[in-house]
N, C-alpha and C positions, 0 to 999 in steps of 0.2 A: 396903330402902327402907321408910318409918314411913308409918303411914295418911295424916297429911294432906299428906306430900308425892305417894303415889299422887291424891290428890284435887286436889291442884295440876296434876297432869299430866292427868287427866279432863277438867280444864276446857279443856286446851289441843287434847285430841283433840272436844270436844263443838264448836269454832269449825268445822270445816268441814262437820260435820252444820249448824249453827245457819245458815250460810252458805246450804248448800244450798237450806232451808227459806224464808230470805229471799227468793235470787235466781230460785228457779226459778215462774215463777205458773202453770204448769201443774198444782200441787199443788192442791187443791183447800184452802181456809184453810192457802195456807203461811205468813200474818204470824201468826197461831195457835200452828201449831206452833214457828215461829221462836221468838215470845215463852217459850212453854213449854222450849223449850230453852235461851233466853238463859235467863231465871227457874234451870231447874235450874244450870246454868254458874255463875249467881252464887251460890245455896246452897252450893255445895261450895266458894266463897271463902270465905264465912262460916265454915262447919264445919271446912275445914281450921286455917284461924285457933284458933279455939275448941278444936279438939283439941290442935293443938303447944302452946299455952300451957298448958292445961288438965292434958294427960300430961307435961311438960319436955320435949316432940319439937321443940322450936325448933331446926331447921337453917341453917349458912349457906345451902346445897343451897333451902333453902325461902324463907329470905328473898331470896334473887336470883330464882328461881323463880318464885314468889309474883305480885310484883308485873308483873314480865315478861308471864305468864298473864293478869293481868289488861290490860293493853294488849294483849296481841293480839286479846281476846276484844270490846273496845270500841272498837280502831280496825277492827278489823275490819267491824266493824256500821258504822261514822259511812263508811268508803270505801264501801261499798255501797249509804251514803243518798245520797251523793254521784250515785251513779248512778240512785238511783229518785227523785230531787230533794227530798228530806226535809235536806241540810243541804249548806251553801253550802264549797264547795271551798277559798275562804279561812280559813273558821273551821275545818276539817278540818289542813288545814297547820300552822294553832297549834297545833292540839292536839296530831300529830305531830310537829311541830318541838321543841316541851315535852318531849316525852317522848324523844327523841333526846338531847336535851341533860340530861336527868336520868341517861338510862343509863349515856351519855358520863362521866360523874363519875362514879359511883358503878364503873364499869370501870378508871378511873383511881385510884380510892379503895385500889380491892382489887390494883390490879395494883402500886401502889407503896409501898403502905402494908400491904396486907394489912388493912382497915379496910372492916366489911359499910355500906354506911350505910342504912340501914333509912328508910321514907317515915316525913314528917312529916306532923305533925295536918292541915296545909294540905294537903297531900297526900293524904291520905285521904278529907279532903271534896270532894280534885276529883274523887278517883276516884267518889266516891259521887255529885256531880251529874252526871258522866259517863254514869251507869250510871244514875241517872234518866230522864236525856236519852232515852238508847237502849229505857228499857220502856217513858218514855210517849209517844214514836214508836211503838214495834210495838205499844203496848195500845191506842193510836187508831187504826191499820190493822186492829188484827183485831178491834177493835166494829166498822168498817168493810165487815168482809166478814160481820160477823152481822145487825147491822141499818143501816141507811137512814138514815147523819149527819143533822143539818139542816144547808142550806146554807152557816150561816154557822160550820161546824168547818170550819176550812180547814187540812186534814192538814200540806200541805208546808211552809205559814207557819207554825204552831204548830211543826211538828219545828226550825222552821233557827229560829227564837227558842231554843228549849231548848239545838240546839248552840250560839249563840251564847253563851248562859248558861254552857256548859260551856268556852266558848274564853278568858272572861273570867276565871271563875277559873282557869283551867288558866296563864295568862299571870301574874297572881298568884304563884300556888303555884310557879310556875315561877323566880318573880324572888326571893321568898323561898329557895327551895331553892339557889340561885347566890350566895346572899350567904351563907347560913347555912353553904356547903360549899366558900368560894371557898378556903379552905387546904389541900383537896385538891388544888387544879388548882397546879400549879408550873409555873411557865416557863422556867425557866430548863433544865431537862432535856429 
């Protein structure tokens, strides 16, 4: 196995650390360390990238990987704001249901065609407001637990604006991605 896909699979073992960090508030600054572990989780997206292209390490292994990695690492976090009331359980669904239906294809892609389809530009930019969304949630939580907001930062309204930012492009990207791949999906089989 080549470096950036060991790095791909890092980030998938750094979610139930990053998890932890979130959900447990007995930690003393867990949205802190949270942050600090999401932050690292998404460097090793970065770096992996940059290596496989960089060295010719581009895997199918990594482009299915890859992207996988990074949804777990972000729906992960957006169900867990669901629960600490940072983002609204409908705009979670899209974001989820998008991603269900991306994988859906791109499984059908490879399972009939043998064809990787790798994320489009729109694509990458949802991942990237996605991944917005979810730092400047935990970086307003954990200025939150260093110093004394003024009243009118209101944490949970700010996070569930940001995910809905992220539900709107994600439904985009989404309807984009269904039409640019609808000659994968065959019906008739």
């Amino acid at each position: 196995m080549n470096t950036p896909n060991k790095l791909t699979l890092l980030r998938v073992v750094l979610v139930p650390v990053f998890l932890a960090f979130l959900m447990i508030n007995n930690i003393s600054y867990n949205y802190i360390y949270a942050l600090i572990v999401f932050s690292v989780a998404l460097l090793t997206d970065l770096l992996d990238g940059y290596l496989a292209r960089k060295n010719n390490q581009v895997t199918t292994f990594g482009k299915f990987l890859d992207p996988l990695a990074d949804k777990v690492l972000v729906i992960s976090a957006m169900i867990c704001f669901i629960e600490l009331g940072f983002a609204s359980s409908v705009a979670v669904v899209i974001i989820i249901a998008r991603e269900f239906m991306v994988t859906s294809i791109r499984l059908v892609a490879l399972s009939s065609d043998g064809k990787v389809i790798s994320a489009s530009i729109l694509g990458k930019i949802k991942t990237i407001i996605s991944m917005v969304a979810v730092i400047g949630t935990l970086a307003l939580c954990a200025l939150g637990q260093i110093f004394t907001l003024p009243a009118w930062i209101d944490i949970p309204l700010i996070a569930n604006v940001f995910m809905w930012i992220a539900a709107l492009i994600t439904v985009i990207s989404g309807l984009e991605y269904l039409f640019a791949n609808k000659g994968s999906i065959n019906t008739t089989k």
